[in-house]
N, C-alpha and C positions, 0 to 999 in steps of 0.2 A: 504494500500500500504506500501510495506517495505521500510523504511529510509535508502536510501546510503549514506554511512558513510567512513572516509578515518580518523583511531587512529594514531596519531602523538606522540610517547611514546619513555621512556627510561628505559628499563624495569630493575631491581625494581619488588621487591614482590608484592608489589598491584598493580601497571602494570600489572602483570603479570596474575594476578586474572580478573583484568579486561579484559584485550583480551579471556580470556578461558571463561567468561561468556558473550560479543560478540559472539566467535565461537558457544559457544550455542544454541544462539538468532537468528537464520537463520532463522526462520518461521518471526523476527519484523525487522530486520537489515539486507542491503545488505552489505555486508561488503567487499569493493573494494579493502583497499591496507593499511597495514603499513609504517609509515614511523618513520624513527627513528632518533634520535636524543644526542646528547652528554649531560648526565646529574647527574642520579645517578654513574654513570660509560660512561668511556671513548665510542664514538659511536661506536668502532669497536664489542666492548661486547654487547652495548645493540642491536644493528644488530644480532650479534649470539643467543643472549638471544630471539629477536623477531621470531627468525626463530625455537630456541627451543618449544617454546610457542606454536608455529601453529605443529609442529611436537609431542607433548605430546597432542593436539587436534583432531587430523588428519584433518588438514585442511592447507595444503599443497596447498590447489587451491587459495588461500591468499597470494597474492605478498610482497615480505618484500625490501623495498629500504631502502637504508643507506643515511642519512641526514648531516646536521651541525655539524662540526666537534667543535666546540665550540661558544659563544656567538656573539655578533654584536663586544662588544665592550671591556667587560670585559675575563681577563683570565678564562678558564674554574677551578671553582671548585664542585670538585665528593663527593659521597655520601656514599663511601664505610665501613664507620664508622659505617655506620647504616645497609646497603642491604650487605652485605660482598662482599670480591675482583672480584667475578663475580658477585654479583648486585641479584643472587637469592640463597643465601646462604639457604640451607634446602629443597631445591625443589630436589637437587640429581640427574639431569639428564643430557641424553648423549649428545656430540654434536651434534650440528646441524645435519642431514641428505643433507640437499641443501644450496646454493648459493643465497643471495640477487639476485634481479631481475638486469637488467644492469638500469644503469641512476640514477642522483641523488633523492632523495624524491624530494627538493624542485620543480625541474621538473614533476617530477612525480604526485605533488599536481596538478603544473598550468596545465599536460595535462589532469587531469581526471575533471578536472574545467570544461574546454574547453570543452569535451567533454560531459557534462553533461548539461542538460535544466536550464534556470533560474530555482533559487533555488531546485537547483536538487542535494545539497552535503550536508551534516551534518560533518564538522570538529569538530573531538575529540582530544585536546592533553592533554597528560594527563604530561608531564613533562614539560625545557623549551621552551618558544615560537618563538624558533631560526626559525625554518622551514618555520611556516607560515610568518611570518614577512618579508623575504627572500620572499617569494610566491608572497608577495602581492605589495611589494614594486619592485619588476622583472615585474611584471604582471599584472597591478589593474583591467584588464579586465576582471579577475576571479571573483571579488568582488559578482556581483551582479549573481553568478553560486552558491554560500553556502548560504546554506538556513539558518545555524546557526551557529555557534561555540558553543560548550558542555565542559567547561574545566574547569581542577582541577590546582587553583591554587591561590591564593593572602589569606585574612585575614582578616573578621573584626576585631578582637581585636589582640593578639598577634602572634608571629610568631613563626617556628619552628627551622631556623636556626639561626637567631638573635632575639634579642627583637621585631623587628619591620617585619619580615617579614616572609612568606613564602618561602622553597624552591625556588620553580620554579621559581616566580617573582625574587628571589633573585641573583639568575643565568644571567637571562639574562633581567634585568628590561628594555633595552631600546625594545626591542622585546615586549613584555607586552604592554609596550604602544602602537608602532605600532601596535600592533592586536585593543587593547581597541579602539582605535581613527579609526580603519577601517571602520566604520560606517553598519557593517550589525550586527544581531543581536547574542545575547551572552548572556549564560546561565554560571556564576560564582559560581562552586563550591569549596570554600576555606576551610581553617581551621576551621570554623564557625561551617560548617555544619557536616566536613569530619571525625572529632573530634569526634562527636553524632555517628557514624557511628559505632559501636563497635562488634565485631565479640563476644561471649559471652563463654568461655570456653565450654560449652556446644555445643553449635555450630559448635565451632573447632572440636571440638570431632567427631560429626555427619559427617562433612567432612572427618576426618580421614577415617570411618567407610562405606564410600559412596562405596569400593570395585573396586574401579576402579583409574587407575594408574594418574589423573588429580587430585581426589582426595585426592590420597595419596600425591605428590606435593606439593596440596596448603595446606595439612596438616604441610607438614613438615617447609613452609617456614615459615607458622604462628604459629608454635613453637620453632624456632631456637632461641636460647638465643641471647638476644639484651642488647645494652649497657644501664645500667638501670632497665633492667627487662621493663614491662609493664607498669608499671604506671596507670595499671587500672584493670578495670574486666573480661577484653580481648583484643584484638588487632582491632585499629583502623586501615577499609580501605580506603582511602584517593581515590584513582583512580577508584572500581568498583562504587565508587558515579556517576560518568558520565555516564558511560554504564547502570546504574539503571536506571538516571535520563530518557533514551530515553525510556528505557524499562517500566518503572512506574510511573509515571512525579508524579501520585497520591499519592505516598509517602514522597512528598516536599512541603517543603514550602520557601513563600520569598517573596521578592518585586523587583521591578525597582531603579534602583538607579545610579546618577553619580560617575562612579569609575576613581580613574585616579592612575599612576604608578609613584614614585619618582625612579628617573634615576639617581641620584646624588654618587659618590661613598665615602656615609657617613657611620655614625649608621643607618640614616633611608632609605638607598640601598633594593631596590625591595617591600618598604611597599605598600599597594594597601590602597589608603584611601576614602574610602565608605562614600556617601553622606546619610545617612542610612533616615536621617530627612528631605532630602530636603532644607540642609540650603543656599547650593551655588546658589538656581534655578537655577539648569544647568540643560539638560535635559537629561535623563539618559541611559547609554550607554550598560548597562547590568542588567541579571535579576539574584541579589545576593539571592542566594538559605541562607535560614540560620536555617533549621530543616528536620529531617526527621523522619521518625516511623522506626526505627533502626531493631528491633527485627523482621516486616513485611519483611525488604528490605532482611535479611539472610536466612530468611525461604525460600523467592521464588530463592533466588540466590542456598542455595543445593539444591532445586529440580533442577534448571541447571543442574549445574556442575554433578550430574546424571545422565546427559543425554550425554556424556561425555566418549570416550575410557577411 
């Protein structure tokens, strides 16, 4: 039976990778509804970029609603240092064709809640956790409607925008915790694993070469010069780790573990700190993914993205 799923994204390069190899996955994944979210870029972009995305897929039949306009608590800071001023620097493509759907996401989560069987939803987000946190805290009667939460975000050891943390967590840590302490189940893919994750010049290459204008995209974004250079042997994707994880769970590895979010606006603002040993016996609130078979997970993602206008 295929997994309905509703990605809660702020697209960002590997967003952006990730929804194109979702739209792929329509034989494993229902794929209900984006929702988007203020993160890498201001939400009016990552709304346009969501609806670019479905539109370089052809998959237009994918409703895109416009979410959180920034955090619970803290001012919104954007990412565009890194994803450039529209958030998919190197993808090169045109506006949108169509209009977000009417209604907010956060709405939009709690109706397709509602409307769905116990555990009848797979929540993906792949930036911060403004929307759901909003969903849950409007509505707890969705709770026991998702079947799991699948997200990229928090750290076991260090982080990418400060010492101590991850992006996403970082953005909007009091959100993080609300989702963590929501009590249904939750697959944690962080910097641990997302890191391991590494597209191989070779690979990029393959994609370039795939002939088809998705590929060329996700060519161009994962070669646009970045602040830095690389810093490795290719480009880390942080996001299609999720959409792997649902597609190939058999590529992962990890444990159970008590996570919890510092909400504090310190140095240690948005760290996520993994009970990795068990030492709090608290009992644990997420399954901390912390390895993959990297080289497996890229092979079967170009044969997606081949399958792909």
């Amino acid at each position: 039976m295929r997994e309905a799923i509703i990605i809660d994204t702020d697209p960002g390069q590997d967003d952006a990778v990730a929804l194109l190899l979702a739209c792929a996955s329509a034989e494993q994944v229902d794929f209900r509804a984006i929702t988007t979210v203020a993160g890498n870029v201001p939400v009016a972009q990552t709304t346009a970029n969501a609806l670019r995305i479905c539109d370089l897929a052809g998959r237009g039949d994918v409703p895109v609603y416009r979410g959180a306009e920034g955090p619970l608590v803290f001012s919104l800071e954007t990412a565009e240092f890194v994803c450039g001023p529209d958030g998919l620097d190197g993808a090169d493509l045109p506006q949108p064709r169509s209009d977000a759907a009417p209604g907010h996401a956060v709405q939009a989560i709690i109706d397709l809640c509602r409307a769905a069987p116990a555990d009848g939803i797979t929540l993906c987000p792949l930036g911060p956790l403004t929307n759901l946190a909003l969903a849950f805290r409007l509505a707890p009667d969705i709770l026991p409607k998702v079947k799991r939460i699948v997200l990229m975000g928090g750290a076991i050891g260090l982080g990418n925008i400060t010492p101590a943390a991850e992006f996403n967590t970082y953005v909007d840590p009091h959100a993080a915790a609300v989702v963590f302490d929501c009590g249904r189940p939750i697959v944690m893919l962080g910097l641990g694993v997302t890191l391991q994750a590494i597209a191989k010049h070779e690979q990029i290459a393959r994609i370039g070469a795939l002939g088809n204008a998705a590929g060329k995209a996700v060519h161009g974004m994962l070669t646009r010069p970045r602040p830095g250079g690389l810093g490795s042997d290719g480009h880390p994707m942080h996001d299609p780790c999720v959409i792997a994880f649902l597609l190939w769970p058999e590529l992962f590895d990890g444990r159970d573990c008590f996570v919890t979010v510092e909400t504090g606006d310190g140095p240690l603002r948005g760290r996520t700190t993994i009970d990795w040993n068990g030492r709090l016996r608290r009992e644990p609130n997420a399954h901390v993914v912390s390895a993959v078979k990297a080289h497996d997970l890229f092979e079967r993602m170009i044969e997606r993205l081949a399958t792909l206008p």
